[in-house]
C-alpha atoms as an extended CHARMM CRD file, in Angstrom:
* protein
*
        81  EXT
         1         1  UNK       CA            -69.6320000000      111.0540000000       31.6290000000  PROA      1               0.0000000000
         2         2  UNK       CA            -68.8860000000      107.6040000000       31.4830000000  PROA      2               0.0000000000
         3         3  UNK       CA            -69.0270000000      105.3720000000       28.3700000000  PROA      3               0.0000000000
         4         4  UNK       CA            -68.3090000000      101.6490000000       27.9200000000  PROA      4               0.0000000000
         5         5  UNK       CA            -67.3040000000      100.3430000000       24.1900000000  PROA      5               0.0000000000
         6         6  UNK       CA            -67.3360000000       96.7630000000       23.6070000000  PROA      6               0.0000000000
         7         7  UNK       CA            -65.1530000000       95.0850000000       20.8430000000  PROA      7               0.0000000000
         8         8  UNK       CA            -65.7330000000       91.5240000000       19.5840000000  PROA      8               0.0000000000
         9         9  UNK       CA            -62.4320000000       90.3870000000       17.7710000000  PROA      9               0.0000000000
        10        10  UNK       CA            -60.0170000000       86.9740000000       17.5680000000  PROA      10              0.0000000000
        11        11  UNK       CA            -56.4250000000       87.5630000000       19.0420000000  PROA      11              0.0000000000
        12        12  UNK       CA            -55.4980000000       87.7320000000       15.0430000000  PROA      12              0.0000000000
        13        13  UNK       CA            -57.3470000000       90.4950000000       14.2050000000  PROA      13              0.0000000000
        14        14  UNK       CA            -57.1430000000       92.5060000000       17.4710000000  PROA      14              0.0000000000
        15        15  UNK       CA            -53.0770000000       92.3060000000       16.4730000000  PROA      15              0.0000000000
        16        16  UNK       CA            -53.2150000000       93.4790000000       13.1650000000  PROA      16              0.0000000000
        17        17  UNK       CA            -55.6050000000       95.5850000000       14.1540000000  PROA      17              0.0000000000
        18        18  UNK       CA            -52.8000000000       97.4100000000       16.9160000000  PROA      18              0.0000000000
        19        19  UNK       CA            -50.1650000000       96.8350000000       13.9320000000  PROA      19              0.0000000000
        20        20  UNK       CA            -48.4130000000       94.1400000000       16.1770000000  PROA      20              0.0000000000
        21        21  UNK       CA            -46.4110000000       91.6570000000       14.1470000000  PROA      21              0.0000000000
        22        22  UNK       CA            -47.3450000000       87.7780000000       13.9580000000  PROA      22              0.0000000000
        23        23  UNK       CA            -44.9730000000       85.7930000000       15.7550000000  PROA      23              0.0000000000
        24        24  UNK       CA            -46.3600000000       82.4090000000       15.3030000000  PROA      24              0.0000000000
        25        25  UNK       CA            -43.5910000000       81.6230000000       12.7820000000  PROA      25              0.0000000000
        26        26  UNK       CA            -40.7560000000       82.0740000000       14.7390000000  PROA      26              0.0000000000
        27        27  UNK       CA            -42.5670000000       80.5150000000       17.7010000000  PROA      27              0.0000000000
        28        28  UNK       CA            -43.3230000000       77.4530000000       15.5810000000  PROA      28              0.0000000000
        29        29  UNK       CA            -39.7260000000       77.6260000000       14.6890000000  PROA      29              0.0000000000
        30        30  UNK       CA            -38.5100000000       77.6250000000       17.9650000000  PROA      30              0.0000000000
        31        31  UNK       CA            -40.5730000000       74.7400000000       19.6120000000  PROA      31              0.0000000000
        32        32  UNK       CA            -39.8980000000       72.4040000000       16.5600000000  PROA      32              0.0000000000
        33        33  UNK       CA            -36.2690000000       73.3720000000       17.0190000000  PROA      33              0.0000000000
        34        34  UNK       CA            -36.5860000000       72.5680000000       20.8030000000  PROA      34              0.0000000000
        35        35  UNK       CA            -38.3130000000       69.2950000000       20.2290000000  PROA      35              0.0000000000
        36        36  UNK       CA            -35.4900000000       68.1420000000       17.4050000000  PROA      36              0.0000000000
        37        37  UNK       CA            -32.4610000000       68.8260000000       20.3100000000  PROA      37              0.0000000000
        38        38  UNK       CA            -34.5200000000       66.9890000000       23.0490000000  PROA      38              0.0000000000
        39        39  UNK       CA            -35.1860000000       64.1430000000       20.6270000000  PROA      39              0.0000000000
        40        40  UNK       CA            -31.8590000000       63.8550000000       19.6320000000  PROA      40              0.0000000000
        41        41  UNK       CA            -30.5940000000       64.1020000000       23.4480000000  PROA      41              0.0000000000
        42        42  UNK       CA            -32.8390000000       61.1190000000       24.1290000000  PROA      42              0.0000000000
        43        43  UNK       CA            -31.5440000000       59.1110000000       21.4710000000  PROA      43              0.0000000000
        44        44  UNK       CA            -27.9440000000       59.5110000000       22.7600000000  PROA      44              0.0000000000
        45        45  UNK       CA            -28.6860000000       59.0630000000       26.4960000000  PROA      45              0.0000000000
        46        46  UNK       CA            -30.0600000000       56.1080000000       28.1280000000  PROA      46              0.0000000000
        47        47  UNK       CA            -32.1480000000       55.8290000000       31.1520000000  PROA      47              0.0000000000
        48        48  UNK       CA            -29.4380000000       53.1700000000       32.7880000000  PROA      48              0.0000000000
        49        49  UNK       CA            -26.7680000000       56.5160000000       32.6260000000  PROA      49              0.0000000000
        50        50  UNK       CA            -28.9610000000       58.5240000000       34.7180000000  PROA      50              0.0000000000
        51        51  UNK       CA            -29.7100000000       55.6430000000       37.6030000000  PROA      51              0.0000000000
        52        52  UNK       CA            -25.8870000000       54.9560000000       37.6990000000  PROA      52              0.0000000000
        53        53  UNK       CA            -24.8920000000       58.7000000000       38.5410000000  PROA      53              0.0000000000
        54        54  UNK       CA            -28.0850000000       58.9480000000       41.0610000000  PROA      54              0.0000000000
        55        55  UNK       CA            -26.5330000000       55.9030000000       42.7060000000  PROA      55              0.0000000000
        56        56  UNK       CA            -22.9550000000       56.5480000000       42.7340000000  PROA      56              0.0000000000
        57        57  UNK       CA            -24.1130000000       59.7750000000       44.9650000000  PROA      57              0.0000000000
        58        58  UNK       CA            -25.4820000000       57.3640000000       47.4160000000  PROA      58              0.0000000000
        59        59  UNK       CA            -27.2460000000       59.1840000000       50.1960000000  PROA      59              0.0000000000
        60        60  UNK       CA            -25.0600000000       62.6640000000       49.7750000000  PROA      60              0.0000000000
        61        61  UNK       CA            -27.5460000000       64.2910000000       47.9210000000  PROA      61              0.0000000000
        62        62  UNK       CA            -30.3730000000       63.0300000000       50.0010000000  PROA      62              0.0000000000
        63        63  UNK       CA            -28.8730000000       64.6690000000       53.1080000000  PROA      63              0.0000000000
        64        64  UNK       CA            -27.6690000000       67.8780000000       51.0400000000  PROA      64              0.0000000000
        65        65  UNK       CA            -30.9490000000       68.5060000000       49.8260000000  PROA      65              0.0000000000
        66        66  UNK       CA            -32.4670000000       67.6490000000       53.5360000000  PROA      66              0.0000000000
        67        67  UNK       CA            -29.6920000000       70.3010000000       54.9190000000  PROA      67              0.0000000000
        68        68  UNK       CA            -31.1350000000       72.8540000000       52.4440000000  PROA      68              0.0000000000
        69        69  UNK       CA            -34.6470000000       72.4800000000       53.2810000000  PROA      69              0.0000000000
        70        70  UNK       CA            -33.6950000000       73.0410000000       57.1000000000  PROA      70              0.0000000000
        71        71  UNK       CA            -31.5480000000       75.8410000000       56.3840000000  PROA      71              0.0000000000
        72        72  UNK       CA            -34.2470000000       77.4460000000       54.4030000000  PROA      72              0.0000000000
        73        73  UNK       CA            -37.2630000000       76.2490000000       56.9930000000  PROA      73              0.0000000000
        74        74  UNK       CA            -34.9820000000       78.0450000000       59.7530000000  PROA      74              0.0000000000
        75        75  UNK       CA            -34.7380000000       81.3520000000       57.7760000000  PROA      75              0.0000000000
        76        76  UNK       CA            -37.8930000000       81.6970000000       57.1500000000  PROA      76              0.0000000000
        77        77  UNK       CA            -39.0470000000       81.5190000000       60.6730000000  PROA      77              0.0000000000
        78        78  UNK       CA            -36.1080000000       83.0360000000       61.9260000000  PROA      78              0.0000000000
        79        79  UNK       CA            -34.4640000000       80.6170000000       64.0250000000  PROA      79              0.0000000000
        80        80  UNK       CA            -31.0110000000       80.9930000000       64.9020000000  PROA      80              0.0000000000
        81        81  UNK       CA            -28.8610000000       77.9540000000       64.0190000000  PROA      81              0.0000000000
Protein backbone atom coordinates (compact mmCIF):
# COMPACT_ATOMS: atom_id res chain seq x y z
CA UNK A 1 0.00 0.00 0.00
CA UNK A 2 1.24 3.18 -0.93
CA UNK A 3 -0.01 6.57 0.35
CA UNK A 4 1.11 10.12 -0.49
CA UNK A 5 0.33 13.05 2.24
CA UNK A 6 0.72 16.49 1.16
CA UNK A 7 1.49 19.38 3.66
CA UNK A 8 1.07 23.08 2.79
CA UNK A 9 3.15 25.13 5.42
CA UNK A 10 5.76 28.41 5.46
CA UNK A 11 9.40 27.45 6.56
CA UNK A 12 8.12 29.18 10.06
CA UNK A 13 5.60 26.99 10.82
CA UNK A 14 7.02 23.73 9.38
CA UNK A 15 9.97 24.63 12.22
CA UNK A 16 7.95 25.09 15.06
CA UNK A 17 6.02 22.62 13.92
CA UNK A 18 9.41 19.92 14.17
CA UNK A 19 10.23 21.96 17.54
CA UNK A 20 13.37 23.44 15.72
CA UNK A 21 14.52 26.70 17.25
CA UNK A 22 14.41 30.17 15.27
CA UNK A 23 17.71 31.26 14.41
CA UNK A 24 16.99 34.38 12.58
CA UNK A 25 18.19 36.41 15.59
CA UNK A 26 21.47 35.30 15.88
CA UNK A 27 21.76 35.21 12.08
CA UNK A 28 20.66 38.84 11.95
CA UNK A 29 23.20 39.33 14.62
CA UNK A 30 25.88 37.91 12.88
CA UNK A 31 25.55 39.59 9.36
CA UNK A 32 25.04 43.10 10.98
CA UNK A 33 28.13 42.26 13.01
CA UNK A 34 29.93 41.23 9.73
CA UNK A 35 28.85 44.28 7.86
CA UNK A 36 30.02 46.78 10.97
CA UNK A 37 33.89 45.04 10.76
CA UNK A 38 33.91 45.29 6.88
CA UNK A 39 32.70 48.87 7.11
CA UNK A 40 35.04 49.80 9.51
CA UNK A 41 37.99 47.92 7.51
CA UNK A 42 37.04 50.11 4.55
CA UNK A 43 37.18 53.19 6.36
CA UNK A 44 40.78 52.48 7.53
CA UNK A 45 42.13 51.12 4.21
CA UNK A 46 42.39 52.91 1.04
CA UNK A 47 42.23 51.64 -2.41
CA UNK A 48 45.86 53.42 -3.26
CA UNK A 49 47.35 50.70 -0.30
CA UNK A 50 46.17 47.82 -2.18
CA UNK A 51 47.57 49.01 -5.90
CA UNK A 52 50.96 49.82 -4.19
CA UNK A 53 51.48 46.18 -2.71
CA UNK A 54 50.03 44.60 -6.17
CA UNK A 55 52.77 46.65 -7.81
CA UNK A 56 55.65 46.30 -5.63
CA UNK A 57 55.17 42.34 -6.55
CA UNK A 58 55.74 43.27 -10.08
CA UNK A 59 55.30 40.28 -12.31
CA UNK A 60 56.23 37.52 -9.37
CA UNK A 61 52.88 36.77 -8.68
CA UNK A 62 51.81 36.75 -12.25
CA UNK A 63 54.31 33.97 -13.04
CA UNK A 64 53.64 32.15 -9.54
CA UNK A 65 50.15 31.93 -10.16
CA UNK A 66 50.92 30.90 -14.05
CA UNK A 67 53.42 28.10 -12.46
CA UNK A 68 50.45 26.87 -10.36
CA UNK A 69 48.00 26.59 -13.03
CA UNK A 70 50.62 24.41 -15.07
CA UNK A 71 51.50 22.39 -12.23
CA UNK A 72 47.91 21.70 -11.56
CA UNK A 73 46.93 21.38 -15.59
CA UNK A 74 49.88 18.68 -15.63
CA UNK A 75 48.43 16.66 -12.67
CA UNK A 76 45.39 16.44 -13.77
CA UNK A 77 46.24 14.91 -17.05
CA UNK A 78 49.04 13.18 -15.75
CA UNK A 79 51.96 14.48 -17.40
CA UNK A 80 55.23 13.97 -16.03
CA UNK A 81 57.20 17.20 -15.48
Amino acid sequence: MKMNITVECSPEEARAFLGLPDIRPVNEALVNSVKQRIEQNIEMVSPEFYLKQWYSMGGQATDSFMNLMTAGARAATGEKT
